[in-house]
C-alpha positions, -999 to +999 in steps of 0.1 A: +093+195+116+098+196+077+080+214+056+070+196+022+058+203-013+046+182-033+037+186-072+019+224-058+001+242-087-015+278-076-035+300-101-051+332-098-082+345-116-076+311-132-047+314-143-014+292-128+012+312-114+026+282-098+033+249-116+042+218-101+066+225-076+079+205-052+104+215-027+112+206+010+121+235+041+141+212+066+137+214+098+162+234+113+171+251+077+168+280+059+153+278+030+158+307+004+132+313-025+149+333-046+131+344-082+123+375-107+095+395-099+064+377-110+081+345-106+050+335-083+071+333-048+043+356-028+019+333-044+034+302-033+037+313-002+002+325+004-010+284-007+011+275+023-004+291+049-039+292+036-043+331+021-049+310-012-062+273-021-042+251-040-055+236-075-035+206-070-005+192-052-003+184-014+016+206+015+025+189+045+043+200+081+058+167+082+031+142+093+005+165+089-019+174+060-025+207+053-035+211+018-075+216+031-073+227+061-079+269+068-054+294+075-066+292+111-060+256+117-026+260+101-013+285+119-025+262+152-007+237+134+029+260+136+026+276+099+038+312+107+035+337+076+052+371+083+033+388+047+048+420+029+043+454+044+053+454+079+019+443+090+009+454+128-018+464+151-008+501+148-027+516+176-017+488+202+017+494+217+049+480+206+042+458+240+008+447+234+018+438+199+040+411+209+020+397+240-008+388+218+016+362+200+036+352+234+064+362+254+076+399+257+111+386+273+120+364+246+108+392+221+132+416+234+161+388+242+157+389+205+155+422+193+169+443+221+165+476+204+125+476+207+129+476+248+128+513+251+101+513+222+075+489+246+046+517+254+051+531+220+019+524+197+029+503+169+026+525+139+048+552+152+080+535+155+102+534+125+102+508+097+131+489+109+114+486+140+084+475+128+096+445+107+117+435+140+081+438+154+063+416+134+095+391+129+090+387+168+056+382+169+057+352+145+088+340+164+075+343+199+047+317+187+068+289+185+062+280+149+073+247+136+076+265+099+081+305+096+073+316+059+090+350+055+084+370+026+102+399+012+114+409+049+143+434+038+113+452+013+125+492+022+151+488+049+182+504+048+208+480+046+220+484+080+189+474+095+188+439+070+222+433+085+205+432+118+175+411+108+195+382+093+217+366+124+180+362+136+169+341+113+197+321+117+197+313+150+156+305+148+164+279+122+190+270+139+167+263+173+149+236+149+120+261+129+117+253+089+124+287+077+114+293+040+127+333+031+118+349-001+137+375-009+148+399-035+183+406-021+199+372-034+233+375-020+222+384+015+196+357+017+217+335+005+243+342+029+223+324+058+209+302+031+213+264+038+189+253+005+187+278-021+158+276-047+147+298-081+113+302-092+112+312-127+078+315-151+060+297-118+084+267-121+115+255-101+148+259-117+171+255-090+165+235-060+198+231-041+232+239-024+234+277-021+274+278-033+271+279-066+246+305-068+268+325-039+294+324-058+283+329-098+263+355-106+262+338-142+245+305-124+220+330-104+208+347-139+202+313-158+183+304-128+164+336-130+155+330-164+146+301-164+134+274-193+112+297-207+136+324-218 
């Protein structure tokens, strides 16, 4: 199922951080929200999957409204948000982690590496470890839509590498992936949409080549109209 934006305006302490942006996450896509820091991309996330309201706008999972309903109900509704900081239940094990959410087997079909790491409590293992961790956990819930937000935030390299093919092949198994990132070349290496938030507003909203490919396109995205 798509997800869809429509004219979505976010503000904090009353203030907009996100103006009028519409954008759709395919199903079966990824979508890459690429963007300065400050640009509003956590923010916009967070009005997707409920953390914060909406002033104005509609978001829908294709048929369905969810602009009013709670976080709850749109997580029951396949809205998965992996947030920032490598969230988990630190004195469950590695195990119990991921059978709260759904299927151990599938868990470790997709990150092989955290089978010898099962009885482990969660907050011991390493970093890497625990962003595969909570990547499985929203995965192994069958979301229709899997918001991702700065997953690669303190990982070496190496362990980004891994992460990537990932969320490939869960797009490509028919989720909407929408990725915010601050890597812009690896995201948009996967990417099948690419879009810039700049100043709250969207400045690029399309094919991922020509931002692949000119770092001078990427920059007057990133800077937007308000530069």
């Amino acid at each position: 199922m798509s997800l869809i934006l429509d004219a979505v305006t976010v503000a904090r302490g009353g203030q907009p951080i996100v103006r009028n942006v519409s954008l759709t996450a395919e199903a079966g896509e990824v979508t890459v929200l690429l963007g300065p820091n400050g640009a509003g991309k956590t923010t916009l996330l967070e009005a997707v999957s409920g953390v914060l309201p909406t002033s104005s706008g509609q978001i829908r999972l294709r048929e369905q409204e969810l602009t009013t309903l709670s976080r709850v109900r749109r997580a029951r509704c396949g809205v998965a948000h992996v947030e920032q900081g490598r969230a988990v239940y630190s004195t469950l094990t590695v195990r119990e982690n991921i059978e709260l959410a759904g299927s151990l087997d599938r868990a470790l079909t997709l990150f092989p590496e955290l089978a010898k790491r099962t009885e482990v409590p969660a907050g011991l293992v390493s970093g890497g470890e625990q962003q595969m961790l909570v990547l499985a956990r929203a995965i192994v819930g069958n979301p229709s839509a899997l918001l991702l937000d700065e997953m690669s935030m303190g990982l070496a390299p190496v362990v980004v590498r891994r992460l990537y093919p990932v969320i490939r092949q869960i797009a490509d198994d028919g989720c909407a992936v929408l990725l915010v990132e601050q890597f812009a070349h690896a995201a948009l290496s996967v990417a099948d949409t690419a879009c810039v938030l700049a100043h709250g507003k969207l400045t690029y909203h399309g094919e991922p080549g020509p931002l692949r490919t000119s770092d001078d396109a990427l920059k007057h995205a990133y800077l937007g109209d308000d530069s």
